[in-house]
N, C-alpha and C positions, 0 to 999 in steps of 0.2 A: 971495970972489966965487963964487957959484952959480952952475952952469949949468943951463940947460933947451933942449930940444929945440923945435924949431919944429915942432910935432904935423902942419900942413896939411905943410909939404915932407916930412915923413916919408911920411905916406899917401900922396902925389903919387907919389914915388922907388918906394913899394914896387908899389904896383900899374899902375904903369909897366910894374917889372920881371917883376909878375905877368901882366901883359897880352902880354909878349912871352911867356915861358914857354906862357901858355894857349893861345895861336896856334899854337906849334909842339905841344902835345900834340892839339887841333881836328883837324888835320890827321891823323893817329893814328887820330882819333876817326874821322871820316867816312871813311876805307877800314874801317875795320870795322864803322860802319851799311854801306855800299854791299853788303860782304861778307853781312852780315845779310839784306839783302832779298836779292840773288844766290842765298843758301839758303835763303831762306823761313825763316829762324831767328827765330823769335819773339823768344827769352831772350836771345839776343845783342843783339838792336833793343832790346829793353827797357831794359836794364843800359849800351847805349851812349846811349838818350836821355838814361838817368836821372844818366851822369858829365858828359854837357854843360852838365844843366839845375845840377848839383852849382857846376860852373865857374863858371856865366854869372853865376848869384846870390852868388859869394863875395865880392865887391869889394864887397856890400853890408853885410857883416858889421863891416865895418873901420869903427870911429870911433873918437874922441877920445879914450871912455871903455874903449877893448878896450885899451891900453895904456899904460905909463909912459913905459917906456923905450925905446930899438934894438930892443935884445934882444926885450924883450917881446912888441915886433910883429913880429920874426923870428921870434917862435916860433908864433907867428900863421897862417904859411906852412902849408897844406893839403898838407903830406909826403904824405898818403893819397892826394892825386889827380896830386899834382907832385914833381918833384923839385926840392929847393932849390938853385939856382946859386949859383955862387962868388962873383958879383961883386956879388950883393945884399950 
């Protein structure tokens, strides 16, 4: 007997878990745009629009064909912009 992974509940579970993760880093985010305009920092607004717009678009990277396996799509996880949780 073979097994196979149900590819939709996978993608469902993971960016579930990524959608909570990216709420709690949002938050992160927006104190330091607030911060940004407070200083009239340019480079700081730039660099904090450009990790939200990073976020908002990653959930659309994820399909069928980006993995095989678990694993595969856990390694899928954007470590550059998030930290990966234990309970994924």
């Amino acid at each position: 007997m073979s097994w196979t992974i149900n590819k939709d509940k996978a993608i469902e579970r993971f960016l579930k878990t990524y959608r909570i993760e990216r709420d709690k880093k949002f938050l992160e985010l927006d104190v330091q745009f607030m911060k940004s305009l407070e200083t009239d920092d340019s480079s700081l607004k730039a660099t904090t629009i450009s990790q939200k717009t990073i976020l908002r678009n990653f959930p659309s990277t994820i399909t069928h064909d980006s993995f095989s396996t678990i694993d595969e799509l856990r390694d899928l996880w954007p470590t550059g912009s998030l930290d990966l949780p234990n309970r994924w």
